[in-house]
DSSP file (Angstrom, degrees, kcal/mol; ACC not computed):
  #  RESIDUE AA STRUCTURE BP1 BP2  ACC     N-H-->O    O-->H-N    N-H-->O    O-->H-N    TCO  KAPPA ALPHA  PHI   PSI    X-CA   Y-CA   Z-CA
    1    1 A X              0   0    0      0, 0.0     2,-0.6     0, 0.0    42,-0.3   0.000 360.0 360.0 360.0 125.6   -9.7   10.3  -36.2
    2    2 A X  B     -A   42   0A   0     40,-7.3    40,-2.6     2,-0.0     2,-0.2  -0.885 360.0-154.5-105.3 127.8  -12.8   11.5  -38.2
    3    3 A X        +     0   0    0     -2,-0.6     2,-0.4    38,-0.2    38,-0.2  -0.661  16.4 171.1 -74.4 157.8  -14.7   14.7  -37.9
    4    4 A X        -     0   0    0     -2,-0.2    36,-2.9     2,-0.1     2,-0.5  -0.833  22.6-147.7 178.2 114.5  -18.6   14.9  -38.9
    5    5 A X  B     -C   39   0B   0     -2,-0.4     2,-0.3    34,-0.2    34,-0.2  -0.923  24.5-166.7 -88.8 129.5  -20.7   17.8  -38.3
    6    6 A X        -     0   0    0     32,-1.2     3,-0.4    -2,-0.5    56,-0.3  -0.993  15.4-144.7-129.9 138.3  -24.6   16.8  -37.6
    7    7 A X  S    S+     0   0    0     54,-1.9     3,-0.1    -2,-0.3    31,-0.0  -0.011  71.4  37.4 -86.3 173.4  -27.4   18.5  -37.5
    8    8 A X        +     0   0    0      1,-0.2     2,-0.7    52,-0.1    -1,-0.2   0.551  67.1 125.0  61.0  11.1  -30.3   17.5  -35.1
    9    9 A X        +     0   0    0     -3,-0.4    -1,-0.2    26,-0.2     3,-0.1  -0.691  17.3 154.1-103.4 174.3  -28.9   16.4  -32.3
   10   10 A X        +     0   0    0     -2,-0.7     2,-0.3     1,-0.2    -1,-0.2   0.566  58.2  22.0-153.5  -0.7  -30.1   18.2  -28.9
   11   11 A X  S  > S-     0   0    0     24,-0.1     4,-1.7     1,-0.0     3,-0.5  -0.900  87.7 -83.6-151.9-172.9  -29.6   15.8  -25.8
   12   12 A X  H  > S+     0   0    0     -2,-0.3     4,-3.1     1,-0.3     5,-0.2   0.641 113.0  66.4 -98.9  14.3  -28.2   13.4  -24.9
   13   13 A X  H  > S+     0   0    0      1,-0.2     4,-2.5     2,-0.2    -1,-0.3   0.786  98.8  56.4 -89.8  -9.5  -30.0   11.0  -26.2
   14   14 A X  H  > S+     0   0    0     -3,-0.5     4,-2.7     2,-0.2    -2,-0.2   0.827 100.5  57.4 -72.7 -23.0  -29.1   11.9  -29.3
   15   15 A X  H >X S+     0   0    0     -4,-1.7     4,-1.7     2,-0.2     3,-1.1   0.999 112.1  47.3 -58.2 -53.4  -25.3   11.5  -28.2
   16   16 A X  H >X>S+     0   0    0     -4,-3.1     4,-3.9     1,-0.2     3,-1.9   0.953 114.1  47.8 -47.1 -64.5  -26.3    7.6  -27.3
   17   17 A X  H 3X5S+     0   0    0     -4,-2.5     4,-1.3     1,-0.3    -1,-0.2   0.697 111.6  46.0 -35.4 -42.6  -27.9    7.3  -30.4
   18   18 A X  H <X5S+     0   0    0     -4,-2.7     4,-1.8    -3,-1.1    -1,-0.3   0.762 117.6  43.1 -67.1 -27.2  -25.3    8.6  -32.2
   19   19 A X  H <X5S+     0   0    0     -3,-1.9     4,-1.3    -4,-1.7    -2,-0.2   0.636 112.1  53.4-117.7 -33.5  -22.6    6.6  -30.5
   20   20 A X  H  X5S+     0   0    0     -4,-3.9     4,-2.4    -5,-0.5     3,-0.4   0.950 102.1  51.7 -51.9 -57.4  -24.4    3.6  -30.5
   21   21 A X  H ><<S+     0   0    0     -4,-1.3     3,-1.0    -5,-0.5     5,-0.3   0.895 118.0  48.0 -47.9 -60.0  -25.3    3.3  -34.1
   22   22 A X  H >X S+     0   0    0     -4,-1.8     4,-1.7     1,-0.3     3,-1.5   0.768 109.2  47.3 -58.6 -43.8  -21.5    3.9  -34.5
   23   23 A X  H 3< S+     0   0    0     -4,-1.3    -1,-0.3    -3,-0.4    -2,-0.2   0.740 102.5  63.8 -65.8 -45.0  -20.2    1.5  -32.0
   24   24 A X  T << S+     0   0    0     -4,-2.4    -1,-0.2    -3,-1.0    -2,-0.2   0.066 113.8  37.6 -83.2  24.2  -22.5   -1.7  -33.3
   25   25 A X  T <4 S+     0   0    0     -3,-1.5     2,-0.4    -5,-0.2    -2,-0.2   0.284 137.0  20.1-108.1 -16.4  -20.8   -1.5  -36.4
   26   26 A X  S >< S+     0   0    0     -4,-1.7     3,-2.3    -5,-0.3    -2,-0.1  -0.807  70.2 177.2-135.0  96.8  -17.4   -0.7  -34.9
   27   27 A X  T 3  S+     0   0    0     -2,-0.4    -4,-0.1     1,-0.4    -1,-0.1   0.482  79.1  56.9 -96.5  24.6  -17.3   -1.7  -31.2
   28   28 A X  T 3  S+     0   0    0      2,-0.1    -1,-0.4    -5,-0.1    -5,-0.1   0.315  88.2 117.7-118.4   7.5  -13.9   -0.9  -30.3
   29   29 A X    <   -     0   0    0     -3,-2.3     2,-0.4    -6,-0.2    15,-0.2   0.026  53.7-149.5 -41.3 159.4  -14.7    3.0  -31.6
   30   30 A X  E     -B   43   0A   0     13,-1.6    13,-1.6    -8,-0.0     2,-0.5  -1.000  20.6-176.7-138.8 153.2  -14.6    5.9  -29.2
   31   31 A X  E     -B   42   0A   0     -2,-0.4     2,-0.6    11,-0.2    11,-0.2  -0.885   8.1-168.3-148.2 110.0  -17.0    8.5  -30.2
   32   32 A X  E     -B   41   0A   0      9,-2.6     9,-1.2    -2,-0.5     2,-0.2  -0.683   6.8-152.1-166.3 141.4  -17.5   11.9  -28.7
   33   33 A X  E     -B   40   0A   0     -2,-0.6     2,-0.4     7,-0.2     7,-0.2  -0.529   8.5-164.5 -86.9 108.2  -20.3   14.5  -29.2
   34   34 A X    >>  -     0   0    0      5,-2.5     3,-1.9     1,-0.2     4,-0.8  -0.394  12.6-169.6-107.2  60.8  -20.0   18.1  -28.8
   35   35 A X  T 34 S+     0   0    0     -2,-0.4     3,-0.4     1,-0.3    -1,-0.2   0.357  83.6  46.2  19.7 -80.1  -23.9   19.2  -28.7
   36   36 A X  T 34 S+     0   0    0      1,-0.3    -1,-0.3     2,-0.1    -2,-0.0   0.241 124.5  32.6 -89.6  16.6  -23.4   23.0  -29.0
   37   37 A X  T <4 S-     0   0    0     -3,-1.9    -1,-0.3     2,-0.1    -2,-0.2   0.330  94.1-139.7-131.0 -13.6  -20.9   22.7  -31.9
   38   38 A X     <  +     0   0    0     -4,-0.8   -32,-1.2    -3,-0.4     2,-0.4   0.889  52.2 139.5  27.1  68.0  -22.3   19.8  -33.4
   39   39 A X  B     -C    5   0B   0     -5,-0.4    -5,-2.5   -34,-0.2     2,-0.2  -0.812  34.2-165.8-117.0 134.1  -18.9   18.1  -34.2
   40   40 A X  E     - B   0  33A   0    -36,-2.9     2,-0.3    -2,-0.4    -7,-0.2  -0.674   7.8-160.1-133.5  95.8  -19.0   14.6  -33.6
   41   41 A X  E     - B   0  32A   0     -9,-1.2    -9,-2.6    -2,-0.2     2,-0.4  -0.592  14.0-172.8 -68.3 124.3  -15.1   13.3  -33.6
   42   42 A X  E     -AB   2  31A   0    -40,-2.6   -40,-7.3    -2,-0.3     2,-0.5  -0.931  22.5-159.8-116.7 145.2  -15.0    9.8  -34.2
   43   43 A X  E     + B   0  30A   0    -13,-1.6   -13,-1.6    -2,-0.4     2,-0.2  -0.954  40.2 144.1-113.7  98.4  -11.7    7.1  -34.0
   44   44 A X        -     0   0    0     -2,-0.5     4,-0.1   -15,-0.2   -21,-0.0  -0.806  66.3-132.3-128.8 161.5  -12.8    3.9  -36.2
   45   45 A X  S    S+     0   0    0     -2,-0.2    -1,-0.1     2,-0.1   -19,-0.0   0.635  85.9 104.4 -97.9 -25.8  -11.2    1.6  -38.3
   46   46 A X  S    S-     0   0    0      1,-0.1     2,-0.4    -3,-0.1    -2,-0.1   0.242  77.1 -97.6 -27.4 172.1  -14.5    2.5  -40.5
   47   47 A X    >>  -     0   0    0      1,-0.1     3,-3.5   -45,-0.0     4,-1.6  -0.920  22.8-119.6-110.4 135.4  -14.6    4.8  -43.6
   48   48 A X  H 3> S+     0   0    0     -2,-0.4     4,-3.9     1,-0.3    -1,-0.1   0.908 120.6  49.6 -46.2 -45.0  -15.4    8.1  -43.5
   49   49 A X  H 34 S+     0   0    0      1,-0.2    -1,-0.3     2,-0.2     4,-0.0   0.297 109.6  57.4 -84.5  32.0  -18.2    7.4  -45.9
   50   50 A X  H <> S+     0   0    0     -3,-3.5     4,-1.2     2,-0.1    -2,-0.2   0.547 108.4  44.2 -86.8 -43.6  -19.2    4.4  -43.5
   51   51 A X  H  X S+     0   0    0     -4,-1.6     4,-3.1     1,-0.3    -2,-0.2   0.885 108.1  57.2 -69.0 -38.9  -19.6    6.7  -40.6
   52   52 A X  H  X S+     0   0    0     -4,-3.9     4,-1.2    -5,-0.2    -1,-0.3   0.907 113.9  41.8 -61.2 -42.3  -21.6    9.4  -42.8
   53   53 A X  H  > S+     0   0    0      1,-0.2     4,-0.6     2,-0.2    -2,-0.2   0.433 118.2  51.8-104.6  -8.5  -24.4    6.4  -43.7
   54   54 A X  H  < S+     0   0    0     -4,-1.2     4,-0.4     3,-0.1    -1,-0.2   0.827 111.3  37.4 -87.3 -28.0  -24.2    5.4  -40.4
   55   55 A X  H  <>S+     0   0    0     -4,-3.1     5,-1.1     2,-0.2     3,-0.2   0.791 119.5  46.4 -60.7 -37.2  -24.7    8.1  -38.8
   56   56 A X  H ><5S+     0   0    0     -4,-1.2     3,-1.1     1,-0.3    -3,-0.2   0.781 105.4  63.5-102.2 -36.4  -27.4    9.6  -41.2
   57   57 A X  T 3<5S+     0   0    0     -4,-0.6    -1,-0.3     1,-0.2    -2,-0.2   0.782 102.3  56.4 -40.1 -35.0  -29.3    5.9  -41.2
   58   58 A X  T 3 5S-     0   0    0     -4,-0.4     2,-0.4     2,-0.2    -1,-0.2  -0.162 130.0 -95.4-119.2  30.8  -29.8    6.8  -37.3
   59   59 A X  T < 5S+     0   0    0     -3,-1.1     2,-0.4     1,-0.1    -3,-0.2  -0.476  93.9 101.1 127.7 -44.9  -31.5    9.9  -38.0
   60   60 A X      < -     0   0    0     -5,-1.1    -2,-0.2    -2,-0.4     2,-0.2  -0.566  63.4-135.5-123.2 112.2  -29.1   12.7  -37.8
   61   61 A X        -     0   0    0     -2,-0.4   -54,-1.9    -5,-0.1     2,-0.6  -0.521  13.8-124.3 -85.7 155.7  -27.9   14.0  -41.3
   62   62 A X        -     0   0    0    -56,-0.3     2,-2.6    -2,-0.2   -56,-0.3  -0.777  17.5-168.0 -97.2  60.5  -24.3   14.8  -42.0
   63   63 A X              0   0    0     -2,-0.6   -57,-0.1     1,-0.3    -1,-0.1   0.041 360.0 360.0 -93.7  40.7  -23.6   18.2  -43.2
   64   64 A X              0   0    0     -2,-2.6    -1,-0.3   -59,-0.1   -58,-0.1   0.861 360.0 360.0-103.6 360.0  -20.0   17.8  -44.4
């Protein structure tokens, strides 16, 4: 399980966004988004610095 705090998100279309981009490189991921804390816990076979360039490629930078 990875953690990644990001900035910018505010709805939930930023949770799809985020959790897509992650999921169409890794589609068996589970990904979930805690708005007001702006923790996104992810479970991947990815690398943490996969998840950081994926995440931060789909808008929302990576402040860890």
């Amino acid at each position: 399980m990875q953690t990644l705090f990001v900035t910018g998100m505010t709805c939930g279309g930023c949770t799809k966004a985020v959790t897509r981009a992650i999921q169409m490189q890794d589609a068996s991921a589970t990904v979930q988004v805690d708005l007001d804390s702006q923790k996104v816990e992810i479970d991947s076979k990815l690398s943490r610095e996969a998840l950081m360039a994926i995440v931060t490629d789909a808008g929302f930078p990576v402040v860890n």
